[in-house]
N, C-alpha and C positions, 0 to 999 in steps of 0.2 A: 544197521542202516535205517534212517529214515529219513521218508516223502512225504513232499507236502500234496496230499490229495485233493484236485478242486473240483467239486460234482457240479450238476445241475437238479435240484428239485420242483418236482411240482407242487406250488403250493396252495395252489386254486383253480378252482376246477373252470372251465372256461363256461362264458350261457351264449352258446352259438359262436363264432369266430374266436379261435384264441387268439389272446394279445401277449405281450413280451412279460406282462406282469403276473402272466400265471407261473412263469419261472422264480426262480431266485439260483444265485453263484452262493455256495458254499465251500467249505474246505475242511479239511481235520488232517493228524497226522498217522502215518501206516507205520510199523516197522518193521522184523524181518518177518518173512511168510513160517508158519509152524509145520511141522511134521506133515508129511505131504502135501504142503503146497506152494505155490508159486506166487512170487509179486511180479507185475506185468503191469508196463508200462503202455497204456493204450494209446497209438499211432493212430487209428483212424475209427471213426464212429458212424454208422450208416444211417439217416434219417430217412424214416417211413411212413407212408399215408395210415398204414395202419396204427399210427402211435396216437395219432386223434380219437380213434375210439377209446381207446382204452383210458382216454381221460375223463371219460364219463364216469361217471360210475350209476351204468346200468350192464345189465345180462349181456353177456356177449361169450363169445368160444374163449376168452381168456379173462383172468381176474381183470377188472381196474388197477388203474396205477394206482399205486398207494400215494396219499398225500405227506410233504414234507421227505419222502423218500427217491433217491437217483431215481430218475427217468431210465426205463430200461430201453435196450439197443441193442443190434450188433458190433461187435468190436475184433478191432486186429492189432495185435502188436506186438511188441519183444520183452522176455523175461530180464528182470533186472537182478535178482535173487531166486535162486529154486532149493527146495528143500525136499524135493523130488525126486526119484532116481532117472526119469524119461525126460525130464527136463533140465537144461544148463543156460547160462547167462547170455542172453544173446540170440536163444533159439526166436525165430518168429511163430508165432500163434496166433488164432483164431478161434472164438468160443461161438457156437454153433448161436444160443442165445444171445449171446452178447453179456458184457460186464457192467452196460450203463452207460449214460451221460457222464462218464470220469476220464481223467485225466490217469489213474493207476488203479491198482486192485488188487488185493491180497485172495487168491482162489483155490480150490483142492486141485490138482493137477487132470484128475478127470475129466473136467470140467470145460478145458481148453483141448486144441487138436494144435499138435506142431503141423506146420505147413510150407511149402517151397514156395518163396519169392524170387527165383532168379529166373523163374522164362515168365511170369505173372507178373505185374504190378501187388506190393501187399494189399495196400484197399482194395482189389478186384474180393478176397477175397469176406470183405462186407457187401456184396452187390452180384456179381456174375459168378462168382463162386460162393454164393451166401444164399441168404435165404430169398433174393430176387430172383436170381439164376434159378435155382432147383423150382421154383412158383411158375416159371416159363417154360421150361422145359418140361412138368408135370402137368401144366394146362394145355397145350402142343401137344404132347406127344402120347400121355393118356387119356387124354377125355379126349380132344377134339379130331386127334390122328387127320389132320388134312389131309386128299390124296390132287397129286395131278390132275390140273385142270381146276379145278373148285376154287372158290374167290372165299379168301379169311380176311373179316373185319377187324379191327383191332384198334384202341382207343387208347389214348395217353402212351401215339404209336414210337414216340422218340423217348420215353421213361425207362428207370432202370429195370422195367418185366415188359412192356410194350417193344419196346426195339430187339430184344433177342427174340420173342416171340415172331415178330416179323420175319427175320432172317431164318430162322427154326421152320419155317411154312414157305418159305421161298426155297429154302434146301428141298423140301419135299416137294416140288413142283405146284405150287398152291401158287395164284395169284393174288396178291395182297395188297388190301386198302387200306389205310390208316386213317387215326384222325389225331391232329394235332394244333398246337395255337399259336399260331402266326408263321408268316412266309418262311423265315429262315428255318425251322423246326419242319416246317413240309419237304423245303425243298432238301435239306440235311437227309428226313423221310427217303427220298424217291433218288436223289443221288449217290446218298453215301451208303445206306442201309437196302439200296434194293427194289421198298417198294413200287410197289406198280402206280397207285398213287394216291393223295396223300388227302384230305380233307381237313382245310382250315376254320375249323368250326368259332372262330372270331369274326368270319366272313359273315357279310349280311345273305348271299348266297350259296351257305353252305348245303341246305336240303336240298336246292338243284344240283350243286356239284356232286352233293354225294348218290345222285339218282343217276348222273351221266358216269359216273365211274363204275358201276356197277349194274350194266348193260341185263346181266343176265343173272341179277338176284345174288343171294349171299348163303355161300351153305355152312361158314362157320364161326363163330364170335370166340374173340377173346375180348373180355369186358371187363375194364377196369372202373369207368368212371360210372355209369347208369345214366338217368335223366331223361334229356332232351333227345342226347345224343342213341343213347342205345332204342329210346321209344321209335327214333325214325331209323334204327338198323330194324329192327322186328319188323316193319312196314315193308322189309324189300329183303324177309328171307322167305328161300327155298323151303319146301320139302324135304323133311327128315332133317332137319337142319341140326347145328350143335350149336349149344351157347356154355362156353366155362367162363363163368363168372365169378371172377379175383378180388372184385373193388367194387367202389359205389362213393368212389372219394366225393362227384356231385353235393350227397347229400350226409355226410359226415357234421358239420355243420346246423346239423336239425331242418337245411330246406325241402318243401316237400320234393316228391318224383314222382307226379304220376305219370301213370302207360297208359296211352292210347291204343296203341295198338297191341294190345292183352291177346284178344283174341288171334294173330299168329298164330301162338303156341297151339291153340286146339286145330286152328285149319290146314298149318302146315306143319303139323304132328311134332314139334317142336323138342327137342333133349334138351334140359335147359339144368345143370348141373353147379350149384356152388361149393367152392373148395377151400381149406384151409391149410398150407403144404405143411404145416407141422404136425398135423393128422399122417404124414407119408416121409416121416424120416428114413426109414430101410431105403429107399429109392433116395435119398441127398447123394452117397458116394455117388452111384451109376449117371447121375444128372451133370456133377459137378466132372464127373472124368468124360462124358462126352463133351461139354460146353469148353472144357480148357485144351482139349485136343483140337476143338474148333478153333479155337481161339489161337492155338498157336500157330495151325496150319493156313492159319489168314483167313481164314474163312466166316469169323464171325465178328464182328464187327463192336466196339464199345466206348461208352461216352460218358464223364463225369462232369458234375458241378463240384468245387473243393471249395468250402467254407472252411480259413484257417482261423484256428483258436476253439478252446470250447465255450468261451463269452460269448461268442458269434454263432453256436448252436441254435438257442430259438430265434433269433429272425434267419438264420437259414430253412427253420423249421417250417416256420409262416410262410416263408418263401415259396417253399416248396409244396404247399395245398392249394397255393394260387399260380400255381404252375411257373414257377418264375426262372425254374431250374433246367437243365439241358441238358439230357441224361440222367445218371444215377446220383443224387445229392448225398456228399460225404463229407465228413469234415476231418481237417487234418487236425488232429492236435498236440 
């Protein structure tokens, strides 16, 4: 058998904003997979804020993307060929890294996890069963342990780790504020998802809204974006307060972020903890079999952008650093 493979490369590095032209559409041909492994045809591909850094090439918790090489990702989908004993034609998969920016993939069978799509959707499992899910549930549930009563802030609150997070601290009795951009994304926030309420930080008046919602101070952060936004969360936390800090998508981009309100952390004794969840792989099963038990009991709540084609990868990419997206951005391909 052979597939015509069509990747996406990165082929320049971006100098602040990237544009469409850092990419390029490539292709070559696969044939069958060799002695233990598998050809898999990729079904769905997760785009993440985090893939902006790693187009730098500076120090970071993971290598740079390499230039002229697939963009890496997470990815889901069905074997076409296996030369495997644990895999056969047909099975659905999921590679815990991902196989790239591709259309297929010739893989050692290790390397991918068969998985159950018949009570899931299969893209849940690049996003709420990926590596977004287990980053929500590990910022939640080990660092910031919300308890009853106590108000959790939470930024980029309708995103594919923002909106589980939300519901993950609403299960625990935690009152939850969000912030998010524009009306319909709030109100989606506070009617569909739960929270208590939502902060439209596109609003000219969002530092008063966000003072009137949060009557009685903030004892816990989940922070994805930084900036503006989190300098005026620190202004209005509690004592002993928790901050897990996921993101900083704000300034991915090279703009600066400075904090005002620094000093918080010293007056109101401040835990201010950042995390990277593939540092806490042993904890993915335990994360992923809570979160799809929620999810199937109705309980947890979830929301996709679907960019179809992988041509339409990076402006879905772009898309999604300017927030353009609603929920967890995936592309079908």
């Amino acid at each position: 058998m052979t597939v015509t493979n069509r990747q996406i490369h990165l082929v320049r590095r971006p100098q602040g904003a990237p544009t469409e032209d850092c990419f390029a559409l490539v292709e070559e041909a696969l044939g069958d997979p060799g002695p233990g492994c598998v050809l898999v045809k990729n079904l769905f591909l997760s785009l993440d804020p985090y893939m902006r850094g790693r187009m730098d090439d500076a120090k970071s918790y993971a290598v740079p993307q390499a230039l002229n090489q697939t963009m890496q990702g997470a990815t889901a989908g069905e074997v076409l060929a296996s030369n495997h004993p644990g895999f056969a034609k047909g099975d659905k998969v999921a590679a815990k890294f991902g196989l790239g920016w591709q259309t297929h993939a010739i893989v050692e069978g290790e390397k991918v996890l068969k998985v159950d799509a018949s009570k899931v959707p299969l893209s849940y499992y690049v996003g709420l069963l990926g590596m977004p899910g287990a980053t929500a549930w590990y910022g939640t549930r080990r660092i910031l342990d919300p308890q009853p009563g106590q108000t959790l802030a939470v930024t980029a609150a309708t995103g594919a780790v923002g909106g589980v997070v939300a519901q993950l601290a609403r299960l625990a009795g935690a009152r939850v504020v969000g912030f998010a951009g524009g009306a319909a994304k709030c109100d989606y926030a506070v009617k569909e998802l739960g929270m208590d309420a939502c902060i439209d930080y596109k609003a000219s008046d969002w530092k008063e809204a966000f003072k009137a919602a949060t009557p009685g101070g903030v004892d816990r952060v989940f922070e994805n974006v930084g900036g503006a936004i989190f300098d005026a969360i620190l202004g209005r936390m509690n004592a002993f307060g928790r901050v897990a800090v996921c993101g900083l998508i704000s300034s991915y981009n090279g703009e600066p972020t400075p904090i005002a309100n620094v000093r918080s952390i010293l007056v109101n004794k401040l835990m201010i903890q950042g995390f990277i969840i593939s540092d806490h792989l042993e904890l993915w099963p335990q994360a992923h079999r809570e979160l799809g038990e929620l999810v199937v009991a109705g309980k947890l709540k979830y929301r996709e952008t679907v960019a179809r084609g992988l041509e339409n990868a990076p402006r879905a990419f772009l898309g999604m650093l300017k927030g353009e997206n609603f929920g967890k951005q995936v592309v079908a391909l």
